[in-house]
C-alpha angles and dihedrals in degrees: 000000000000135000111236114201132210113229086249100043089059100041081050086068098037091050097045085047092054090046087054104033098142097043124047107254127171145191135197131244124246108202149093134263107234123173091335097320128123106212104200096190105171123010100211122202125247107252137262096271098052118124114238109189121159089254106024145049137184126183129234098239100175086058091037090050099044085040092050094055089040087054102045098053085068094075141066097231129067098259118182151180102292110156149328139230131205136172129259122203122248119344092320090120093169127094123254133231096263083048084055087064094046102040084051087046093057097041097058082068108078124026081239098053126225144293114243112180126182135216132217145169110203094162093310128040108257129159124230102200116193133178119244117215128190115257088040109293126163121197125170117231144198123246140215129177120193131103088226089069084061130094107245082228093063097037084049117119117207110265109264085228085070094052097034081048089056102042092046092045080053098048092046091051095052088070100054132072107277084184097072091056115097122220106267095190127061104223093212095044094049085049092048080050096057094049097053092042095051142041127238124255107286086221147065124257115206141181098259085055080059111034132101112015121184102216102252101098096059090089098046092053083045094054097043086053098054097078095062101026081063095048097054092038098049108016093041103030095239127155106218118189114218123208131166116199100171107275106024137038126210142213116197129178125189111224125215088264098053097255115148109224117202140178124166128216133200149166124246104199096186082063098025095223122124104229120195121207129213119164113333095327134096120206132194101247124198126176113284103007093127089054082043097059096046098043109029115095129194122190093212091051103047099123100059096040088058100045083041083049100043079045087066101041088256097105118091100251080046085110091040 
Protein backbone atom coordinates (compact mmCIF):
# COMPACT_ATOMS: atom_id res chain seq x y z
CA UNK A 1 0.00 0.00 0.00
CA UNK A 2 1.41 3.40 -0.71
CA UNK A 3 -0.05 7.03 -1.00
CA UNK A 4 0.82 8.58 -4.38
CA UNK A 5 0.62 12.86 -4.46
CA UNK A 6 -0.18 15.31 -7.26
CA UNK A 7 2.46 18.25 -7.53
CA UNK A 8 -0.54 20.67 -6.25
CA UNK A 9 -1.94 18.62 -3.64
CA UNK A 10 1.50 18.61 -1.88
CA UNK A 11 2.45 21.93 -2.35
CA UNK A 12 -0.97 22.51 -1.01
CA UNK A 13 0.45 21.08 2.50
CA UNK A 14 3.60 22.42 2.32
CA UNK A 15 2.07 26.05 1.47
CA UNK A 16 -0.91 26.04 4.32
CA UNK A 17 1.95 24.77 6.80
CA UNK A 18 4.21 27.70 5.89
CA UNK A 19 1.21 30.14 6.27
CA UNK A 20 0.76 28.73 9.64
CA UNK A 21 4.07 27.92 10.68
CA UNK A 22 3.69 28.96 14.54
CA UNK A 23 -0.02 27.30 15.17
CA UNK A 24 -1.19 23.13 13.87
CA UNK A 25 -3.34 23.51 11.08
CA UNK A 26 -4.65 20.69 8.73
CA UNK A 27 -6.50 19.90 5.39
CA UNK A 28 -8.21 16.91 3.93
CA UNK A 29 -7.34 14.65 0.60
CA UNK A 30 -9.64 14.48 -2.59
CA UNK A 31 -8.86 11.26 -4.45
CA UNK A 32 -9.65 7.45 -5.12
CA UNK A 33 -8.17 4.22 -3.86
CA UNK A 34 -7.13 2.03 -7.14
CA UNK A 35 -4.93 -1.71 -6.90
CA UNK A 36 -3.27 -0.59 -3.29
CA UNK A 37 -2.66 3.00 -4.17
CA UNK A 38 -3.80 5.78 -2.54
CA UNK A 39 -4.32 8.71 -5.48
CA UNK A 40 -4.29 11.95 -3.54
CA UNK A 41 -5.48 14.25 -6.52
CA UNK A 42 -6.26 17.91 -4.81
CA UNK A 43 -5.21 18.89 -0.82
CA UNK A 44 -7.98 21.30 0.05
CA UNK A 45 -7.61 24.04 3.05
CA UNK A 46 -9.66 23.99 6.40
CA UNK A 47 -11.88 26.56 6.21
CA UNK A 48 -12.08 30.02 7.41
CA UNK A 49 -13.65 29.22 10.63
CA UNK A 50 -11.18 26.58 11.74
CA UNK A 51 -9.61 26.99 14.81
CA UNK A 52 -5.43 27.07 14.56
CA UNK A 53 -3.91 26.97 18.21
CA UNK A 54 0.03 25.74 18.91
CA UNK A 55 -1.14 22.83 20.14
CA UNK A 56 -4.79 22.33 18.49
CA UNK A 57 -6.43 22.36 15.86
CA UNK A 58 -10.12 21.95 14.82
CA UNK A 59 -11.60 21.98 10.78
CA UNK A 60 -14.14 23.94 9.36
CA UNK A 61 -16.37 21.16 8.25
CA UNK A 62 -19.29 23.15 6.99
CA UNK A 63 -16.58 24.97 4.45
CA UNK A 64 -14.40 21.18 3.91
CA UNK A 65 -17.46 19.52 3.19
CA UNK A 66 -19.14 22.33 0.70
CA UNK A 67 -15.32 22.76 -0.85
CA UNK A 68 -14.93 18.93 -1.31
CA UNK A 69 -18.13 18.57 -3.43
CA UNK A 70 -17.14 22.15 -5.38
CA UNK A 71 -13.80 20.61 -6.12
CA UNK A 72 -14.72 17.28 -7.24
CA UNK A 73 -17.11 18.27 -9.84
CA UNK A 74 -14.07 19.61 -11.66
CA UNK A 75 -12.87 16.28 -12.68
CA UNK A 76 -13.87 13.29 -14.94
CA UNK A 77 -13.48 10.60 -12.36
CA UNK A 78 -15.64 9.97 -9.02
CA UNK A 79 -13.18 11.49 -6.45
CA UNK A 80 -14.00 11.41 -3.23
CA UNK A 81 -13.16 12.24 0.68
CA UNK A 82 -10.29 9.95 1.36
CA UNK A 83 -8.27 11.28 4.14
CA UNK A 84 -6.93 14.29 6.06
CA UNK A 85 -3.70 15.58 7.35
CA UNK A 86 -2.94 17.84 10.11
CA UNK A 87 0.44 19.13 11.99
CA UNK A 88 1.88 18.04 15.15
CA UNK A 89 4.10 20.13 17.08
CA UNK A 90 7.41 19.40 17.47
CA UNK A 91 8.79 15.50 16.59
CA UNK A 92 5.50 13.80 18.23
CA UNK A 93 4.68 12.28 15.06
CA UNK A 94 1.65 9.78 16.79
CA UNK A 95 -1.81 10.46 16.98
CA UNK A 96 -3.48 11.41 20.08
CA UNK A 97 -6.41 10.16 21.74
CA UNK A 98 -9.08 13.11 20.20
CA UNK A 99 -7.19 12.09 16.41
CA UNK A 100 -8.27 8.41 17.35
CA UNK A 101 -12.18 9.72 17.05
CA UNK A 102 -11.62 11.49 13.86
CA UNK A 103 -9.42 9.17 12.07
CA UNK A 104 -12.12 6.53 13.03
CA UNK A 105 -14.46 8.83 11.99
CA UNK A 106 -12.99 9.07 8.60
CA UNK A 107 -12.30 5.55 8.16
CA UNK A 108 -15.90 4.34 8.62
CA UNK A 109 -16.34 6.14 5.34
CA UNK A 110 -14.95 3.90 2.57
CA UNK A 111 -14.66 -0.41 2.83
CA UNK A 112 -10.58 0.46 2.23
CA UNK A 113 -10.14 3.21 5.30
CA UNK A 114 -8.32 6.69 5.08
CA UNK A 115 -5.53 8.08 4.67
CA UNK A 116 -4.27 10.38 8.04
CA UNK A 117 -0.86 12.02 7.47
CA UNK A 118 1.06 14.15 9.95
CA UNK A 119 3.20 17.05 9.74
CA UNK A 120 6.14 17.99 11.54
CA UNK A 121 9.08 20.44 11.68
CA UNK A 122 11.62 19.11 13.40
CA UNK A 123 13.80 21.18 12.18
CA UNK A 124 12.72 20.56 8.66
CA UNK A 125 9.33 20.13 7.39
CA UNK A 126 8.67 16.00 6.68
CA UNK A 127 4.97 13.84 6.36
CA UNK A 128 4.22 10.64 8.27
CA UNK A 129 1.26 9.06 6.14
CA UNK A 130 -0.79 5.96 7.90
CA UNK A 131 -3.36 4.14 6.96
CA UNK A 132 -6.59 4.31 8.95
CA UNK A 133 -8.78 0.79 9.29
CA UNK A 134 -12.15 0.37 10.63
CA UNK A 135 -12.30 -0.85 13.55
CA UNK A 136 -8.88 1.61 14.59
CA UNK A 137 -6.12 0.48 12.82
CA UNK A 138 -2.75 2.52 12.25
CA UNK A 139 -0.04 1.38 9.23
CA UNK A 140 2.57 3.16 8.22
CA UNK A 141 2.88 3.69 4.74
CA UNK A 142 5.31 4.69 1.92
CA UNK A 143 4.90 7.99 -0.18
CA UNK A 144 5.41 9.25 -3.60
CA UNK A 145 4.60 12.84 -5.13
CA UNK A 146 4.66 13.37 -8.78
CA UNK A 147 1.70 13.68 -11.45
CA UNK A 148 3.45 11.52 -13.46
CA UNK A 149 2.64 8.35 -10.62
CA UNK A 150 -0.83 9.03 -11.43
CA UNK A 151 -3.16 7.39 -14.05
CA UNK A 152 -4.08 10.29 -16.83
CA UNK A 153 -7.79 8.98 -16.20
CA UNK A 154 -7.79 10.05 -12.54
CA UNK A 155 -5.74 13.33 -13.01
CA UNK A 156 -8.50 14.05 -16.13
CA UNK A 157 -10.98 17.61 -15.76
CA UNK A 158 -14.11 17.51 -17.35
CA UNK A 159 -13.90 18.96 -20.57
CA UNK A 160 -15.14 23.00 -20.32
CA UNK A 161 -17.72 22.05 -23.97
CA UNK A 162 -19.85 19.87 -21.43
CA UNK A 163 -20.28 22.68 -18.96
CA UNK A 164 -20.47 25.73 -21.76
CA UNK A 165 -23.19 23.09 -23.45
CA UNK A 166 -24.87 23.13 -20.65
CA UNK A 167 -24.78 26.77 -19.77
CA UNK A 168 -25.71 27.77 -23.29
CA UNK A 169 -28.66 24.87 -23.46
CA UNK A 170 -29.77 26.83 -19.91
CA UNK A 171 -29.61 29.95 -21.02
CA UNK A 172 -31.61 29.04 -24.38
CA UNK A 173 -34.38 27.32 -22.35
CA UNK A 174 -34.96 30.33 -19.99
CA UNK A 175 -36.56 32.29 -23.07
CA UNK A 176 -39.05 29.91 -24.13
CA UNK A 177 -42.39 28.84 -22.59
CA UNK A 178 -41.62 26.36 -20.08
CA UNK A 179 -45.30 26.09 -19.75
CA UNK A 180 -45.99 24.22 -23.19
CA UNK A 181 -43.55 21.38 -22.25
CA UNK A 182 -44.94 18.80 -20.99
CA UNK A 183 -43.30 16.76 -17.89
CA UNK A 184 -41.20 13.98 -19.43
CA UNK A 185 -40.47 12.00 -15.72
CA UNK A 186 -43.04 10.55 -13.44
CA UNK A 187 -41.90 11.65 -9.96
CA UNK A 188 -43.35 8.38 -8.25
CA UNK A 189 -41.98 5.88 -11.06
CA UNK A 190 -38.13 7.47 -11.01
CA UNK A 191 -38.38 7.10 -7.04
CA UNK A 192 -39.75 3.22 -7.32
CA UNK A 193 -36.78 3.02 -9.56
CA UNK A 194 -34.56 4.02 -7.27
CA UNK A 195 -35.71 1.75 -4.79
CA UNK A 196 -35.47 -1.32 -6.85
CA UNK A 197 -32.02 -0.22 -8.33
CA UNK A 198 -30.50 0.48 -5.11
CA UNK A 199 -30.19 -1.01 -1.14
CA UNK A 200 -31.00 0.51 1.60
CA UNK A 201 -28.80 1.82 3.76
CA UNK A 202 -26.96 -1.51 5.88
CA UNK A 203 -27.24 0.78 9.19
CA UNK A 204 -29.58 2.58 11.77
CA UNK A 205 -30.25 6.14 11.79
CA UNK A 206 -31.27 7.65 15.30
CA UNK A 207 -32.08 10.38 16.63
CA UNK A 208 -29.18 11.08 17.99
CA UNK A 209 -27.61 10.63 14.08
CA UNK A 210 -30.28 13.62 13.47
CA UNK A 211 -30.55 15.84 16.45
CA UNK A 212 -29.47 18.29 17.02
CA UNK A 213 -28.19 19.90 14.06
CA UNK A 214 -26.68 22.69 14.22
CA UNK A 215 -27.87 24.48 10.86
CA UNK A 216 -24.86 24.34 8.85
CA UNK A 217 -25.48 21.62 6.94
CA UNK A 218 -28.76 23.00 5.34
CA UNK A 219 -26.68 24.63 2.43
CA UNK A 220 -24.57 21.82 1.68
CA UNK A 221 -27.58 19.54 1.30
CA UNK A 222 -28.95 22.50 -0.71
CA UNK A 223 -26.04 22.65 -2.92
CA UNK A 224 -25.66 18.65 -3.56
CA UNK A 225 -29.14 18.75 -4.51
CA UNK A 226 -28.85 21.58 -7.26
CA UNK A 227 -27.52 19.57 -9.78
CA UNK A 228 -30.59 17.26 -9.98
CA UNK A 229 -33.38 19.59 -8.72
CA UNK A 230 -32.39 21.48 -11.83
CA UNK A 231 -32.42 18.86 -13.79
CA UNK A 232 -36.07 17.67 -12.93
CA UNK A 233 -37.24 20.96 -12.78
CA UNK A 234 -35.68 22.25 -16.24
CA UNK A 235 -34.73 19.30 -18.20
CA UNK A 236 -38.21 17.20 -17.11
CA UNK A 237 -40.55 19.71 -16.63
CA UNK A 238 -41.22 18.83 -13.10
CA UNK A 239 -42.57 21.17 -10.31
CA UNK A 240 -40.87 20.25 -7.42
CA UNK A 241 -41.94 21.60 -4.38
CA UNK A 242 -38.89 22.52 -1.77
CA UNK A 243 -39.33 22.50 2.15
CA UNK A 244 -36.59 22.57 5.12
CA UNK A 245 -37.77 21.43 8.44
CA UNK A 246 -34.27 21.29 10.44
CA UNK A 247 -32.96 18.49 9.85
CA UNK A 248 -34.40 17.33 6.61
CA UNK A 249 -35.32 18.81 3.54
CA UNK A 250 -38.10 17.61 1.16
CA UNK A 251 -38.92 17.43 -2.31
CA UNK A 252 -42.23 16.86 -3.05
CA UNK A 253 -43.98 16.65 -6.57
CA UNK A 254 -47.97 16.48 -7.19
CA UNK A 255 -48.75 14.05 -9.63
CA UNK A 256 -51.69 14.33 -12.28
CA UNK A 257 -53.73 12.38 -10.03
CA UNK A 258 -53.28 14.40 -7.10
CA UNK A 259 -51.07 12.30 -5.43
CA UNK A 260 -48.43 14.14 -3.15
CA UNK A 261 -44.88 12.48 -3.69
CA UNK A 262 -42.41 12.95 -0.97
CA UNK A 263 -38.45 11.84 0.05
CA UNK A 264 -36.56 13.33 2.64
CA UNK A 265 -32.92 14.01 2.71
CA UNK A 266 -30.68 14.61 5.29
CA UNK A 267 -27.37 14.86 6.39
CA UNK A 268 -25.74 12.45 8.96
CA UNK A 269 -22.79 14.27 10.18
CA UNK A 270 -21.28 11.15 12.45
CA UNK A 271 -20.98 9.27 8.56
CA UNK A 272 -20.78 12.22 6.59
CA UNK A 273 -23.15 10.97 3.92
CA UNK A 274 -26.23 12.84 2.98
CA UNK A 275 -29.38 9.77 3.08
CA UNK A 276 -32.84 10.46 1.43
CA UNK A 277 -36.05 8.70 2.70
CA UNK A 278 -39.19 7.57 0.68
CA UNK A 279 -41.58 5.13 2.28
CA UNK A 280 -39.94 2.96 4.78
CA UNK A 281 -36.77 2.85 3.09
CA UNK A 282 -33.42 4.87 3.42
CA UNK A 283 -31.16 5.21 0.53
CA UNK A 284 -26.89 6.57 0.19
CA UNK A 285 -27.34 10.04 -1.92
CA UNK A 286 -24.56 11.78 -3.79
CA UNK A 287 -24.90 14.66 -5.79
CA UNK A 288 -26.50 13.91 -9.22
CA UNK A 289 -27.48 10.44 -8.91
CA UNK A 290 -30.79 11.08 -9.87
CA UNK A 291 -29.28 12.99 -13.54
CA UNK A 292 -27.06 10.08 -13.53
CA UNK A 293 -29.63 7.58 -13.64
CA UNK A 294 -31.58 9.17 -16.25
CA UNK A 295 -28.58 10.26 -18.64
CA UNK A 296 -25.72 7.82 -18.22
CA UNK A 297 -25.62 5.23 -20.54
CA UNK A 298 -23.65 2.11 -20.43
CA UNK A 299 -23.39 -0.31 -23.48
CA UNK A 300 -23.08 -3.50 -21.23
CA UNK A 301 -25.81 -2.62 -19.46
CA UNK A 302 -28.56 -1.60 -22.38
CA UNK A 303 -31.13 -3.82 -21.52
CA UNK A 304 -31.74 -2.79 -18.17
CA UNK A 305 -31.35 1.06 -18.88
CA UNK A 306 -34.29 0.72 -21.52
CA UNK A 307 -36.56 -1.28 -19.63
CA UNK A 308 -35.24 1.58 -16.16
CA UNK A 309 -35.97 4.20 -18.60
CA UNK A 310 -39.56 2.74 -20.23
CA UNK A 311 -40.22 2.25 -16.53
CA UNK A 312 -40.18 6.22 -16.20
CA UNK A 313 -42.18 7.23 -19.42
CA UNK A 314 -38.80 8.27 -21.04
CA UNK A 315 -38.45 5.03 -23.57
CA UNK A 316 -39.74 5.29 -26.70
CA UNK A 317 -43.01 2.75 -26.38
CA UNK A 318 -43.40 4.85 -22.97
CA UNK A 319 -46.99 6.63 -24.93
CA UNK A 320 -47.99 3.03 -26.44
Amino acid sequence: MEVIFSNRAYLAIITETSEKVKVETGGVFLGCYENGFWYVVETLDPGPKSIFRPTYFEYDRAYTEHLINKVARLYHSKLTLIGLWHRHPGSFDQFSSTDDGTNSEYARLSPNGAVSVLVNIDPKFRITPYHVGSPLKYSRIRYKVGDDLIPEHIMRLKSPDVALEYVNNYSNRAYRDRGSRATSVDFVRLLEGIRHKFEPVPYEVTKEDLFPNNGKHKDFLIDSLLEDIDHLSNDRGLSLNIEHSDPFLCLSHKGADGTIAKVYFVYIASRRQITFSYDEDRFLYEAGLIRGLLMDFVPSDTAFKKGFMRMLGLGKNSQE
